[in-house]
N, C-alpha and C positions, 0 to 999 in steps of 0.2 A: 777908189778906197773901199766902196764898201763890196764889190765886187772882190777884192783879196779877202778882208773879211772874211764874207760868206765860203771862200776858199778854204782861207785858215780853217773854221770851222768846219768844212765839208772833211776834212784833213784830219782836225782831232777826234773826230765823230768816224773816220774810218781808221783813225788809231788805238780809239778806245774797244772797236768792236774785233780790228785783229788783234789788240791785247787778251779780250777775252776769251778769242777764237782760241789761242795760245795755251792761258790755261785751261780749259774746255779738255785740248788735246793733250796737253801736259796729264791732266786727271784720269783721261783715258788710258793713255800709255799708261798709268802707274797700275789701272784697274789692272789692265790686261797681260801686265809683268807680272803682278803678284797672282792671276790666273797659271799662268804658264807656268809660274814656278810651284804651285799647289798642283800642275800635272805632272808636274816632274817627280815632283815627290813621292804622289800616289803612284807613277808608271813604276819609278824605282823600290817602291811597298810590292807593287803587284809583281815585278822581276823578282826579289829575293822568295814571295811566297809559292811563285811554280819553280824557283828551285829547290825549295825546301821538298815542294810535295812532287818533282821527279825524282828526289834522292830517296823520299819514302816509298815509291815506287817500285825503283832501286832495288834499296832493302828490302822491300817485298820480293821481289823475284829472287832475289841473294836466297831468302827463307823459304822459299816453294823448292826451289831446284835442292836444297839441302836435305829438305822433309823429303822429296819425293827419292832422293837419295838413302836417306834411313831407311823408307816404308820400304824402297825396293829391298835392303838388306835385311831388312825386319823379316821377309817373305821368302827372303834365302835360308835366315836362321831357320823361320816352320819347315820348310821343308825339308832341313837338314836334320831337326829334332826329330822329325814324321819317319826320316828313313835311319836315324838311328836307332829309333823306337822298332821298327819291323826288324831290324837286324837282331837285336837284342831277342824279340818276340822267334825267330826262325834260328838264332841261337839255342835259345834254350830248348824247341825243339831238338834240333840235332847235334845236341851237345850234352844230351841227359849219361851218356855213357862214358864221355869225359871231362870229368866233376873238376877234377883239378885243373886241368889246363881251363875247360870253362869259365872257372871261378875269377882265375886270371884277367882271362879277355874281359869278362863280366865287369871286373874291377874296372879294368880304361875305359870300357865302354861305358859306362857309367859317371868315370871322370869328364868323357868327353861331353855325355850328355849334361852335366855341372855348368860344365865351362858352357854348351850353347846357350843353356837358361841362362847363366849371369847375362852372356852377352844380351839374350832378346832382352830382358829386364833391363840392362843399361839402356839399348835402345829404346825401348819405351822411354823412360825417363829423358832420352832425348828428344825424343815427341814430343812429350809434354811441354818440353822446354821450349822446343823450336815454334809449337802450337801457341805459347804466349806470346811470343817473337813477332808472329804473325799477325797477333791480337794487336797487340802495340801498334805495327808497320799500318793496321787500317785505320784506328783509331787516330797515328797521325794523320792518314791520309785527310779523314773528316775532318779535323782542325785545320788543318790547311783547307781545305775547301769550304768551309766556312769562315775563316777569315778574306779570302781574296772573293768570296761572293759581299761580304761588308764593304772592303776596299770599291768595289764595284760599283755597287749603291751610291757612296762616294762620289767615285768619279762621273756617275752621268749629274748627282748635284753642281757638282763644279762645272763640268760644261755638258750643258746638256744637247746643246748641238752636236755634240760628237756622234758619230756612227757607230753605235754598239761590234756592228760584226768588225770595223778597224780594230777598235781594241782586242778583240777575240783573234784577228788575227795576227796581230803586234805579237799577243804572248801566248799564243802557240806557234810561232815561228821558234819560242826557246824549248820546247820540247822534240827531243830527239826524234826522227822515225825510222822505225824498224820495217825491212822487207817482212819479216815473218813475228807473229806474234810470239812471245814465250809460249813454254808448253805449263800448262797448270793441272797438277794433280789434285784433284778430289779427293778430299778424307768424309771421313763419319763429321768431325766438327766443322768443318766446313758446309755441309749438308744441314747440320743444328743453327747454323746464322740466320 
Protein backbone atom coordinates (compact mmCIF):
# COMPACT_ATOMS: atom_id res chain seq x y z
CA UNK A 1 0.00 0.00 0.00
CA UNK A 2 2.23 2.51 0.76
CA UNK A 3 4.61 1.25 -1.74
CA UNK A 4 1.67 2.36 -4.69
CA UNK A 5 1.51 5.37 -2.93
CA UNK A 6 4.88 6.42 -3.04
CA UNK A 7 4.35 5.40 -6.81
CA UNK A 8 1.32 7.35 -7.25
CA UNK A 9 3.20 10.28 -6.01
CA UNK A 10 6.56 9.56 -7.66
CA UNK A 11 3.85 9.75 -10.97
CA UNK A 12 2.20 13.09 -10.06
CA UNK A 13 5.48 14.60 -9.24
CA UNK A 14 6.89 13.41 -12.76
CA UNK A 15 3.48 14.71 -14.13
CA UNK A 16 3.65 18.01 -12.70
CA UNK A 17 7.33 18.47 -13.81
CA UNK A 18 6.35 17.27 -17.69
CA UNK A 19 3.59 19.62 -17.41
CA UNK A 20 5.78 22.40 -16.86
CA UNK A 21 8.39 21.07 -19.15
CA UNK A 22 5.37 21.46 -21.64
CA UNK A 23 4.66 24.88 -21.11
CA UNK A 24 8.42 25.86 -20.56
CA UNK A 25 8.50 24.62 -24.39
CA UNK A 26 5.11 25.78 -25.45
CA UNK A 27 6.72 29.57 -24.24
CA UNK A 28 9.58 29.03 -26.25
CA UNK A 29 8.18 28.11 -29.35
CA UNK A 30 5.96 31.16 -29.16
CA UNK A 31 9.27 33.30 -28.31
CA UNK A 32 10.98 31.91 -31.31
CA UNK A 33 7.81 32.10 -33.74
CA UNK A 34 7.20 35.60 -33.07
CA UNK A 35 11.37 35.95 -33.53
CA UNK A 36 11.11 34.41 -36.94
CA UNK A 37 8.40 36.29 -37.99
CA UNK A 38 10.01 39.82 -36.93
CA UNK A 39 12.88 38.23 -39.52
CA UNK A 40 10.70 37.74 -41.99
CA UNK A 41 9.60 40.95 -41.86
CA UNK A 42 12.58 42.89 -41.57
CA UNK A 43 14.28 40.29 -44.55
CA UNK A 44 11.25 41.34 -46.63
CA UNK A 45 11.87 45.52 -45.37
CA UNK A 46 15.49 44.78 -46.43
CA UNK A 47 14.27 43.12 -50.16
CA UNK A 48 11.94 45.88 -51.10
CA UNK A 49 14.83 48.51 -50.07
CA UNK A 50 17.70 47.09 -52.54
CA UNK A 51 15.19 47.09 -54.89
CA UNK A 52 14.24 50.35 -54.72
CA UNK A 53 17.97 51.43 -54.59
CA UNK A 54 18.95 48.92 -57.78
CA UNK A 55 16.11 50.80 -59.66
CA UNK A 56 17.80 54.12 -58.49
CA UNK A 57 20.75 52.89 -59.85
CA UNK A 58 19.11 52.10 -62.77
CA UNK A 59 17.92 55.52 -63.14
CA UNK A 60 21.25 56.53 -62.61
CA UNK A 61 22.67 54.96 -65.50
CA UNK A 62 19.44 55.60 -67.71
CA UNK A 63 20.75 59.55 -66.76
CA UNK A 64 24.61 59.29 -67.41
CA UNK A 65 24.22 57.45 -70.89
CA UNK A 66 21.57 60.24 -71.85
CA UNK A 67 23.93 63.21 -70.50
CA UNK A 68 26.85 61.68 -71.96
CA UNK A 69 24.73 61.50 -75.17
CA UNK A 70 23.85 65.45 -75.05
CA UNK A 71 27.46 66.36 -74.06
CA UNK A 72 28.56 64.34 -77.04
CA UNK A 73 26.10 66.29 -79.35
CA UNK A 74 26.59 69.52 -77.47
CA UNK A 75 30.39 69.01 -78.77
CA UNK A 76 29.15 68.41 -82.30
CA UNK A 77 27.05 71.61 -82.20
CA UNK A 78 30.68 73.69 -81.13
CA UNK A 79 32.37 72.32 -83.65
CA UNK A 80 29.83 72.85 -86.06
CA UNK A 81 29.24 76.57 -85.00
CA UNK A 82 33.52 76.92 -84.96
CA UNK A 83 33.45 75.64 -88.71
CA UNK A 84 30.51 77.77 -89.74
CA UNK A 85 32.11 80.72 -88.11
CA UNK A 86 35.57 80.16 -90.29
CA UNK A 87 33.39 79.69 -93.44
CA UNK A 88 31.57 82.82 -92.77
CA UNK A 89 35.18 84.53 -91.66
CA UNK A 90 37.01 82.97 -95.34
CA UNK A 91 33.60 84.15 -97.10
CA UNK A 92 33.71 87.25 -96.58
CA UNK A 93 37.30 87.22 -97.59
CA UNK A 94 36.84 85.96 -100.93
CA UNK A 95 33.54 87.16 -101.58
CA UNK A 96 34.33 91.06 -101.12
CA UNK A 97 33.79 91.22 -105.01
CA UNK A 98 30.57 89.44 -105.09
CA UNK A 99 28.42 91.61 -102.71
CA UNK A 100 25.20 90.23 -103.96
CA UNK A 101 25.41 86.71 -104.39
CA UNK A 102 27.60 87.02 -100.82
CA UNK A 103 24.83 88.67 -99.17
CA UNK A 104 22.74 85.67 -100.06
CA UNK A 105 24.84 83.01 -98.83
CA UNK A 106 25.66 85.33 -95.93
CA UNK A 107 21.91 85.29 -95.15
CA UNK A 108 21.61 81.16 -94.73
CA UNK A 109 24.74 81.16 -93.30
CA UNK A 110 23.68 83.02 -90.77
CA UNK A 111 20.30 81.24 -90.49
CA UNK A 112 22.29 78.23 -90.15
CA UNK A 113 24.38 79.73 -87.56
CA UNK A 114 20.55 80.69 -85.46
CA UNK A 115 19.39 77.33 -85.79
CA UNK A 116 23.04 75.81 -84.26
CA UNK A 117 22.85 78.40 -81.21
CA UNK A 118 19.11 77.49 -80.43
CA UNK A 119 19.95 73.90 -80.78
CA UNK A 120 23.36 74.13 -78.22
CA UNK A 121 21.04 76.44 -75.87
CA UNK A 122 18.26 73.79 -75.83
CA UNK A 123 20.98 71.43 -75.14
CA UNK A 124 22.12 73.10 -72.46
CA UNK A 125 18.95 73.41 -70.90
CA UNK A 126 18.87 69.70 -71.20
CA UNK A 127 21.76 69.49 -69.14
CA UNK A 128 20.67 71.17 -66.73
CA UNK A 129 17.74 69.27 -66.60
CA UNK A 130 19.23 65.91 -66.90
CA UNK A 131 22.16 67.36 -64.20
CA UNK A 132 18.98 67.57 -61.60
CA UNK A 133 17.96 63.98 -62.75
CA UNK A 134 21.15 62.92 -61.61
CA UNK A 135 20.90 64.91 -58.48
CA UNK A 136 17.63 63.34 -57.50
CA UNK A 137 18.91 59.57 -58.76
CA UNK A 138 21.86 60.03 -55.75
CA UNK A 139 20.01 61.59 -53.47
CA UNK A 140 17.67 58.51 -53.53
CA UNK A 141 20.40 56.50 -53.58
CA UNK A 142 21.41 57.90 -49.92
CA UNK A 143 17.92 57.41 -48.60
CA UNK A 144 17.95 54.07 -49.54
CA UNK A 145 21.15 53.36 -47.94
CA UNK A 146 20.43 54.80 -45.03
CA UNK A 147 17.31 53.26 -44.55
CA UNK A 148 18.45 49.45 -45.05
CA UNK A 149 21.77 50.45 -42.81
CA UNK A 150 18.55 51.31 -39.85
CA UNK A 151 16.82 48.04 -41.04
CA UNK A 152 20.22 46.37 -40.21
CA UNK A 153 20.80 47.67 -36.83
CA UNK A 154 17.52 46.20 -36.51
CA UNK A 155 18.06 42.94 -37.38
CA UNK A 156 21.33 42.11 -35.61
CA UNK A 157 18.92 43.47 -32.30
CA UNK A 158 16.47 40.78 -33.03
CA UNK A 159 18.97 38.02 -33.47
CA UNK A 160 22.09 38.78 -32.83
CA UNK A 161 23.35 35.54 -33.44
CA UNK A 162 23.04 35.90 -36.92
CA UNK A 163 26.17 36.18 -39.11
CA UNK A 164 26.31 39.54 -40.43
CA UNK A 165 28.28 38.53 -43.76
CA UNK A 166 24.70 35.74 -44.27
CA UNK A 167 22.77 38.65 -44.47
CA UNK A 168 25.03 40.59 -46.70
CA UNK A 169 25.05 37.91 -48.80
CA UNK A 170 21.19 37.03 -48.67
CA UNK A 171 20.63 40.49 -50.28
CA UNK A 172 23.31 40.81 -52.50
CA UNK A 173 22.33 37.65 -54.20
CA UNK A 174 19.25 40.31 -55.50
CA UNK A 175 21.49 42.58 -57.20
CA UNK A 176 22.12 42.12 -60.67
CA UNK A 177 25.85 41.48 -61.91
CA UNK A 178 27.24 42.91 -64.72
CA UNK A 179 30.43 41.42 -66.84
CA UNK A 180 31.47 45.10 -67.49
CA UNK A 181 30.78 48.08 -65.50
CA UNK A 182 28.71 51.09 -67.23
CA UNK A 183 30.68 53.71 -68.78
CA UNK A 184 30.46 57.01 -66.69
CA UNK A 185 30.97 60.45 -68.15
CA UNK A 186 32.55 63.11 -66.10
CA UNK A 187 31.12 66.57 -66.14
CA UNK A 188 32.29 70.06 -64.42
CA UNK A 189 29.37 69.19 -61.79
CA UNK A 190 30.20 66.24 -61.18
CA UNK A 191 33.83 67.18 -60.30
CA UNK A 192 31.85 70.28 -57.90
CA UNK A 193 30.27 67.00 -55.68
Amino acid sequence: MIKARAQLEEERIARELAEETAKELKAVVIEESKKLNDLEQLKEKLEKLLEEETQAKRDEEIVRNLQARVLAEEWEKREELERLQEEQRVLLEEERGKRLEYEELQRKKEQEFKDAQERLNQLEREKKLLDEQLRTAHLKIKKSEGKKEILEARLSQVAPNMKKGNVVRRTQSFIPSTKEKPTIVKTDHDNNL
